[in-house]
Each structure stands twice: as C-alpha cells, then as structure tokens.
C-alpha positions as CSV (number, residue, x, y, z in Angstrom):
1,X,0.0,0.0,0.0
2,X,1.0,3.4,-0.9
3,X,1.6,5.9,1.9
4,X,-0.6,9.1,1.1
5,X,2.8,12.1,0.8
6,X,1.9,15.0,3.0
7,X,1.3,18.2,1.4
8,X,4.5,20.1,0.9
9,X,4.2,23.9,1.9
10,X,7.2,25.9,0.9
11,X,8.9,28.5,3.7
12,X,7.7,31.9,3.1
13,X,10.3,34.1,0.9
14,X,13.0,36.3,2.7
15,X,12.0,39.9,4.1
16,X,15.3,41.1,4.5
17,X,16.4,43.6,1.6
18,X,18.2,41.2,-0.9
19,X,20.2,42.1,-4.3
20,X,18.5,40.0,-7.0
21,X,20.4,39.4,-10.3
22,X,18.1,40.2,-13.2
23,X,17.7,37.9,-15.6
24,X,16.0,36.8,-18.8
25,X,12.8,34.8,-18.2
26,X,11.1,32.8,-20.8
27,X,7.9,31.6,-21.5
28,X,8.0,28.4,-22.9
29,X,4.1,28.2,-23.9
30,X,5.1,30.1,-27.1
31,X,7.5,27.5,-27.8
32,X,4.9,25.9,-29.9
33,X,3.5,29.0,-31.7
34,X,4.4,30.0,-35.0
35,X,7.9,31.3,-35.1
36,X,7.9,30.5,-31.4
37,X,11.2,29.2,-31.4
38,X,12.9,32.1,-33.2
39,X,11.1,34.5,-30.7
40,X,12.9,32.7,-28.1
41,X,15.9,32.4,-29.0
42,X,16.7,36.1,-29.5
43,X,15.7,36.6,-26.3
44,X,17.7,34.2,-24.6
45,X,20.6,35.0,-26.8
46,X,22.6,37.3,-25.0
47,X,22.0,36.0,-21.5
48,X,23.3,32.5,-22.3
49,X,26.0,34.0,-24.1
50,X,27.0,36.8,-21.4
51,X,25.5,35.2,-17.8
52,X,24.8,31.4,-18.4
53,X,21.6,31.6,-16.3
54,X,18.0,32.8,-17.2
55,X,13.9,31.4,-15.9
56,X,11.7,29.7,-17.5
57,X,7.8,29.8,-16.8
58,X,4.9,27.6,-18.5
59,X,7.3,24.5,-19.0
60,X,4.5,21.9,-18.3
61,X,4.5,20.6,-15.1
62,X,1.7,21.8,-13.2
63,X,2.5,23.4,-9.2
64,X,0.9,20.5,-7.3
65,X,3.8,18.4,-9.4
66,X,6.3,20.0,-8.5
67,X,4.9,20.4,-5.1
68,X,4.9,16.3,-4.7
69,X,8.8,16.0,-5.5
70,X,9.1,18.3,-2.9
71,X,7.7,16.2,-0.4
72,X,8.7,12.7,-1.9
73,X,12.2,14.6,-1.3
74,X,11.2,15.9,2.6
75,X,10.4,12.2,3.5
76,X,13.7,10.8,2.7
77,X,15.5,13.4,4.6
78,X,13.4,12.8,7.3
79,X,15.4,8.9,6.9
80,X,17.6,8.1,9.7
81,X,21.3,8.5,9.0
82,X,21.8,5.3,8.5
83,X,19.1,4.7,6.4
84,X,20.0,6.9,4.1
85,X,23.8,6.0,4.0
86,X,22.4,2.5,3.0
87,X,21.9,3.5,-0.5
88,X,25.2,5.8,-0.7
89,X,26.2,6.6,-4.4
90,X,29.3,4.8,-5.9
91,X,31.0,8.1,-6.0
92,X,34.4,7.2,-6.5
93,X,33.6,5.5,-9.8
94,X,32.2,9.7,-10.4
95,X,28.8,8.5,-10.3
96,X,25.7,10.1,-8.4
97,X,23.3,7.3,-8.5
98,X,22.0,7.1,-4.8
99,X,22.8,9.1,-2.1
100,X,25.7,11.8,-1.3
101,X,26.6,11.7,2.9
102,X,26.8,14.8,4.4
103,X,30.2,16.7,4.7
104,X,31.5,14.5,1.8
105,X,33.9,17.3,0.4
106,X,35.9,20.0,2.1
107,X,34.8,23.2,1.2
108,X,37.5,25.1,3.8
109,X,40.5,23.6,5.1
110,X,39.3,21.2,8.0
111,X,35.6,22.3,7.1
112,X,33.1,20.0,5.7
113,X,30.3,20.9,3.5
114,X,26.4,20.9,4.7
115,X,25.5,19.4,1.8
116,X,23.6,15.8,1.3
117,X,21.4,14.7,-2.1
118,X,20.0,11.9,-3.4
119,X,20.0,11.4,-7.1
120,X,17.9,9.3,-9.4
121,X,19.2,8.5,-12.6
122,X,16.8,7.7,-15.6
123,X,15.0,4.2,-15.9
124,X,17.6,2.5,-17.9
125,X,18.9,-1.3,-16.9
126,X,22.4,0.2,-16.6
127,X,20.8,2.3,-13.4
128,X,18.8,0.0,-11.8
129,X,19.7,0.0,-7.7
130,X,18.3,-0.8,-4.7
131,X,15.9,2.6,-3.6
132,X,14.5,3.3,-0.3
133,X,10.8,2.3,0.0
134,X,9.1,5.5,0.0
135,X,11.0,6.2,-3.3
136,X,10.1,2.5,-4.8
137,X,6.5,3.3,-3.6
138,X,6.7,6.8,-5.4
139,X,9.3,5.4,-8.7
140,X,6.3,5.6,-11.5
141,X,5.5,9.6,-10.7
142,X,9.3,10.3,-10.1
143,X,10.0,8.6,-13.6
144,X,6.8,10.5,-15.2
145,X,8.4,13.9,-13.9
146,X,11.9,13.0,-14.9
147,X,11.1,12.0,-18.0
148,X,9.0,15.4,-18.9
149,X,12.3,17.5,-18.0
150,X,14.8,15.3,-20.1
151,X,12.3,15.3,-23.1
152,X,10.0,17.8,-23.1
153,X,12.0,20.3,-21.4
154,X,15.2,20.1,-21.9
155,X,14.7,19.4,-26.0
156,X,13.0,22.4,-26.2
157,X,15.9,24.4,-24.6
158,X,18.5,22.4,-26.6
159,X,16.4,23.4,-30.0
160,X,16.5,27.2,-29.4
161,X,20.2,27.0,-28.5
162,X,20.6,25.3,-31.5
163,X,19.1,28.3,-33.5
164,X,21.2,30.8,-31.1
165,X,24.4,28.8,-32.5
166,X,23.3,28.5,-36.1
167,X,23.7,24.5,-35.9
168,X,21.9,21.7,-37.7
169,X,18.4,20.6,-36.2
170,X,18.5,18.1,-33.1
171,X,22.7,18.1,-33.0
172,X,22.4,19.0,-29.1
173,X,19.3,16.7,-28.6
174,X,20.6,13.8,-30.2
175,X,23.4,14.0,-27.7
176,X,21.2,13.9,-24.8
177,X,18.5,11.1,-26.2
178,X,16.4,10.2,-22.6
179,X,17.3,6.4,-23.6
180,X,21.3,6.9,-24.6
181,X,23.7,6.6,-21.9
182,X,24.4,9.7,-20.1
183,X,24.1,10.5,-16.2
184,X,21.3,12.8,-16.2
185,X,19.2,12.8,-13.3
186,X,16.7,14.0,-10.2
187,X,18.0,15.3,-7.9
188,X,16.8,16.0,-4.2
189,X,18.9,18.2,-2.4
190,X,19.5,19.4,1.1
191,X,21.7,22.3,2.7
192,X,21.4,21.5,6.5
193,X,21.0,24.9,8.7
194,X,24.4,25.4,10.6
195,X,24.4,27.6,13.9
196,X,25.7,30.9,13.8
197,X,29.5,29.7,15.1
198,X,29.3,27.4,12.3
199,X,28.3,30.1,9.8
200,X,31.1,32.5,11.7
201,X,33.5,29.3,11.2
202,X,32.2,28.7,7.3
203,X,32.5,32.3,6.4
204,X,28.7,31.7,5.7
205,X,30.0,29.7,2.8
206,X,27.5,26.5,2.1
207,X,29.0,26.2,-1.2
208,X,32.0,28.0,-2.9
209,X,31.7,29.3,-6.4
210,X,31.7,27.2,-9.3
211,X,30.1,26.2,-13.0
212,X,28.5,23.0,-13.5
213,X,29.6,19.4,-14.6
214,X,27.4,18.4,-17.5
215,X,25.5,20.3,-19.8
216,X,22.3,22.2,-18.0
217,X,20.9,22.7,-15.0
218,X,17.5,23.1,-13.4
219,X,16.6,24.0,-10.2
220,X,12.9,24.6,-9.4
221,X,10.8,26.9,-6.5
222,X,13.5,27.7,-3.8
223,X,11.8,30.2,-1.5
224,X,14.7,29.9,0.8
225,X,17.4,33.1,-0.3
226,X,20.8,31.4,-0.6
227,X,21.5,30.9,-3.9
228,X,23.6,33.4,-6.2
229,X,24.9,34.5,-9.1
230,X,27.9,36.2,-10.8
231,X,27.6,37.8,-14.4
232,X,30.6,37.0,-16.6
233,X,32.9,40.0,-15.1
234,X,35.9,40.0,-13.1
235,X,34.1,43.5,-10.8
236,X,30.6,41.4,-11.0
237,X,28.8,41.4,-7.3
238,X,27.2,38.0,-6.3
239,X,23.6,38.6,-6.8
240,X,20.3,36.2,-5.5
241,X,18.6,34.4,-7.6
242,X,15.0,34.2,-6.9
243,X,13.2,31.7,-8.2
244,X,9.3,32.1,-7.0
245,X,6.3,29.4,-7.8
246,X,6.3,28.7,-11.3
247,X,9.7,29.4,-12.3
248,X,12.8,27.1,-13.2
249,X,16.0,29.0,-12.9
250,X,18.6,27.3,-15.6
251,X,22.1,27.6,-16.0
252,X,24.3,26.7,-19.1
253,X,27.2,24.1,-17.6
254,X,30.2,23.6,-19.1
255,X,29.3,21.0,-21.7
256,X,27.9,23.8,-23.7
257,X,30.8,26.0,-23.3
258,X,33.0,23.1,-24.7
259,X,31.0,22.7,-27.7
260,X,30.2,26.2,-28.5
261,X,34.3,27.0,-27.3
262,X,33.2,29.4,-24.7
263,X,30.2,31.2,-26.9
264,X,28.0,29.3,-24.6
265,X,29.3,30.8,-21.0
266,X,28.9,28.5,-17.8
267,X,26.6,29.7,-15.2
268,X,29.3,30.8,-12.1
269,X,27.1,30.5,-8.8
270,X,27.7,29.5,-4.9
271,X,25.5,29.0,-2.6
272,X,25.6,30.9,1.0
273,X,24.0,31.0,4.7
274,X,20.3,32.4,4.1
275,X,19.1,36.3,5.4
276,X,18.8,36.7,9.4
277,X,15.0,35.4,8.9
278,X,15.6,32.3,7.2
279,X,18.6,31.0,8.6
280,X,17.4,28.7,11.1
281,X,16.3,26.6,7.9
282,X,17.3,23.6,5.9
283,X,17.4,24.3,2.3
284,X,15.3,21.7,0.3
285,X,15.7,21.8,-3.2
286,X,14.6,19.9,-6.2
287,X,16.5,19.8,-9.6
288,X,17.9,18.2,-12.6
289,X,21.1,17.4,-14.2
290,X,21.2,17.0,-17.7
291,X,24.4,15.4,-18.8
292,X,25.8,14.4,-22.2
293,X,25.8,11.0,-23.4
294,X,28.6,8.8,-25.4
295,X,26.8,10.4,-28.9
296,X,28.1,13.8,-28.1
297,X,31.0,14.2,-29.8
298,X,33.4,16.4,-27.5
299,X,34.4,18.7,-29.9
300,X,33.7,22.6,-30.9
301,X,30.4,21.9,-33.2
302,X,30.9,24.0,-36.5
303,X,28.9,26.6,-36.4
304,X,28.3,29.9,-39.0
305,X,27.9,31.8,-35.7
306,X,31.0,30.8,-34.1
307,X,33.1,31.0,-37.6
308,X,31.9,34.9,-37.5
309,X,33.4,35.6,-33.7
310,X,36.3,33.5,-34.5
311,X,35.8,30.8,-32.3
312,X,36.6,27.7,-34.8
313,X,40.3,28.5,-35.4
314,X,41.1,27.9,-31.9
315,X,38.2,25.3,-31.1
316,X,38.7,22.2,-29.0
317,X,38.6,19.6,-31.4
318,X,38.6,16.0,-31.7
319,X,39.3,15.1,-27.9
320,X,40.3,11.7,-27.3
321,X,37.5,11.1,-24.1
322,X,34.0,10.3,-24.6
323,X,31.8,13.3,-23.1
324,X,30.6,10.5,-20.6
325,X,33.7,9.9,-19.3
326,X,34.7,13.5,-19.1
327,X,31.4,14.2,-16.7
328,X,32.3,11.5,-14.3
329,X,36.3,12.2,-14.7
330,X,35.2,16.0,-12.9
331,X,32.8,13.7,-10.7
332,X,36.2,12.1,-9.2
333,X,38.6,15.2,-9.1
334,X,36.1,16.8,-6.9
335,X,37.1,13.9,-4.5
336,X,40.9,14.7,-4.5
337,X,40.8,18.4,-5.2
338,X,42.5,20.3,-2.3
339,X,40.8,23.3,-0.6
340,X,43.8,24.7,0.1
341,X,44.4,25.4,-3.4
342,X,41.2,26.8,-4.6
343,X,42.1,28.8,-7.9
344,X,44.3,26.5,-9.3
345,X,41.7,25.1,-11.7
346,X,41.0,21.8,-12.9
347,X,42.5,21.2,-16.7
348,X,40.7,17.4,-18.9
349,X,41.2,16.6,-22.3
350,X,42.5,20.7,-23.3
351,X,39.1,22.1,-20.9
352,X,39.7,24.0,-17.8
353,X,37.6,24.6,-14.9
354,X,38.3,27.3,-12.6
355,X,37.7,26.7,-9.0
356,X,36.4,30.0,-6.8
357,X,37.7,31.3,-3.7
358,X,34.6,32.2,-2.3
C-alpha cells in the first residue's frame, strides 16, 4: 500500500532587503507558436552568451507536481542516517546514483560541507539500484516527472540554442537522447542549517563558487534566499537568484561551453548562509542534471555563428575522451581536489575549470 505524501508547503520568501540578479525569463508556452522558437531564442541570446543563467515559466508541469517532489524529497530526509547512507552513491567511480553523505567534500581547510542529495538516474537497466521504500513506492511519478524534463524540457531548450548557434536541427538533442547513456538525473537536495559559530566558522560559505559538470541545469521553486549568481565580469557582485512558484531558474554548464568554445558561458554561482529570517532553515531543493551521453561528440560543433566571432580557429577539437567519461572524470577530481588550493583550476582533455575562492 501506498503511503498518502503529506502536502509540501514551501517557507515563506526572505523579508530582508536582498540584491536580485536580473535575468531573462522565458515563456516556454510560445514554444509551440508560430515562429515561437525564433522568438525565443533572440531573447535568450545574449543572456546565455553573457551570464549562463536565465527562468523559465509555462514549462509543463503543473504546481501540485512539483509540489509532490518536494515532499517525496522531505520524507527521505526525514530517513535516519543510517538509512540513508544505506543507498550511498558509488561516487568514487564519479557516479551520483544514490545518495551523497553529508560533509563529503571539504569546502574550507578542515571544514566539511552541509550538503547531502540523493539522485535518481533515468529508468535505464544500466541504473537499476536498490531505492529506499518510500521512493520505490513513489518510482512511476518520479519517472513521469523525470522523464517530462529530459524530453519535453530540456529538448525544447536544446532546439533554441541550436538556432542561437546557427547548428543543424537536433545536433544537441541527439546528444542527450532520454534512452542513450548519459548521467542525467533527479535530484533532491538538502543544505542543512548550521548555527551561527558554524556560519562564523564557514565564512557563511554552504558552497563555494563554481560552473557546472554536465551540460544544463534546473533547479525549481526555492523560496529559501541562498542561492547566487555572478555575471561574466571580473568586478561582477554575487547577486540572488529568486526563483518564485512557477519558475525554473537554468544555468548553461560547461558541456555547452565546450562545444560552443566558450560562446555558450557557464553559469558561475555558490550558494551561501540564508538572510537573518531564514537562517534557522534547511534548504530543500529539487533539480535536474542533464548530462551528455557517449553520442556527443566532445568537440567545438561547426557553427556559421561561431566562424563569424572567431571561435573555430582555436576550437577544442577531436578530444580523445567520450563526453561521458569526461562528466564522471570531474565527478572524481572533486574527491581529491584540495581546498587549500582553490584557484588552481582543474585542466581534462584541453578544458579547464576554474575553482572560486569564495
């Protein structure tokens, strides 16, 4: 027998007087409208080519959906422990299928993070593990959801970015087909409230600065202030992003800066200790990963667009690592990367990834 979820109700939004980053916001509705495409894509142009993160609204998923994910994700948090360390993720093999522990990575020398997730990868036989019951009991809506990002989401994202780089029809989608092999997945996240000599300790760090393994990111309703953003400019502030009922905030991740050699910026973001009237609480989130599979070729994609701003001369071309193994090579390094040595960047295959002091 099922157990009924309880109704999610998300924290009330931050009083305190926060800096939002403004940001493009889409509606995907008029995806479907004549010339819709084209309508979006000049809009989104310059903010995925300056910023790397913009909203969507209308993406097809009504609230009460999103709503349940919220509280499918609140009852396995509320897991012992041990319980949830029983499906741990085989992270070493740069894998997140199952459960990240708390304080897995240092994010300050001798500090631990107050981060734990637990991902679920797409219904493929490859990904088939053990999941705690109230997920098994839950698996047909979570698949039903995860499956209306990967396709009927992220596609439509893909398609407009491939009219923002001038490249052939379904070159980005075909690299993230829901049944190829790639690592894309659910994810439900939580950033557990630290007391204030924690936050002193943590520099009110949760999570330093950084782009994004893979190729986009989602991350839906998060009332709870903590998240920011910096534009693509060495004097650029942090800014929040808020990201209110009915929004998705995405993010371009460095897949798409490969292939477009840097047209395509990464979204740089950290996440910090909420406003005075929400720090007493954990973060929940809810997002998803989309990650490139083995039919990606890692390589600049020719491109009209990128031929005019001189980005093919000097493209990456012709790496000699499937983008699969790339994704979970940056998976591992984030096991042995020092803290102590923040800004000394991460180089694979000719691609570097800078690592943020703050």
């Amino acid at each position: 027998m099922v157990k009924p979820l309880e109704t999610y109700v998300h924290p009330p939004e931050t009083k305190e007087d926060v800096k939002y980053a403004d940001l493009v916001t889409i509606d995907l509705s008029e995806y479907d409208t004549p010339g819709g495409p084209q309508r979006l894509a000049a809009q989104l142009k310059d903010a995925v080519h300056e910023v790397g993160f913009f909203y969507i609204k209308n993406f097809g998923l009504s609230q009460e959906q999103v709503n349940r994910q919220f509280a499918i994700a609140k009852e396995f948090f509320a897991l012992s422990e041990d319980q949830r360390r029983s499906f741990r993720a085989p992270l070493e093999e740069g894998i997140y299928n199952g459960y990240r522990p708390l304080g897995s990575i240092e994010i300050l020398p001798g500090l631990r993070d107050n981060i734990e997730f637990y991902q679920i990868m797409k219904s493929l036989p490859q990904f088939e593990r053990v999941h705690p019951e109230m997920i098994r009991q839950h698996y047909e809506e979570i698949m039903k959801f995860h499956r209306h990002v990967h396709e009927d989401i992220t596609h439509k994202i893909f398609r407009i970015l491939e009219i923002i780089l001038e490249i052939p029809a379904e070159t980005l989608v075909n690299g993230h087909l829901y049944d190829s092999n790639c690592d894309s997945g659910l994810r439900y996240m939580c950033y557990r409230a630290r007391n204030p000599e924690e936050n002193e300790k943590f520099k009110n760090l949760y999570s330093r600065g950084h782009t994004d393994n893979g190729t986009i990111t989602f991350v839906f309703q998060q009332p709870v202030a903590a998240l920011q953003v910096k534009k693509n400019d060495e004097d650029a502030e942090w800014e929040y992003c808020r990201i209110p009922e009915g929004t998705i905030s995405v993010n371009i991740a460095d897949m798409l800066s490969i292939v477009s050699n840097g047209y395509l910026k990464s979204g740089v973001h950290r996440v910090i200790c909420p406003p005075k009237d929400q720090v007493d609480k954990d973060r929940l989130g809810v997002l998803y990963f989309v990650r490139p599979s083995d039919k990606l070729p890692l390589r600049t994609i020719p491109s009209p667009l990128l031929e005019r701003e001189g980005l093919m001369k000097d493209g990456i071309n012709d790496l000699d690592i499937p983008a699969l193994e790339w994704t979970r090579a940056r998976v591992k390094k984030n096991w042995s990367r020092s803290p102590t040595d923040p800004d000394a960047g991460t180089t694979m295959a000719g691609f570097s990834v800078k690592h943020f002091r703050d």
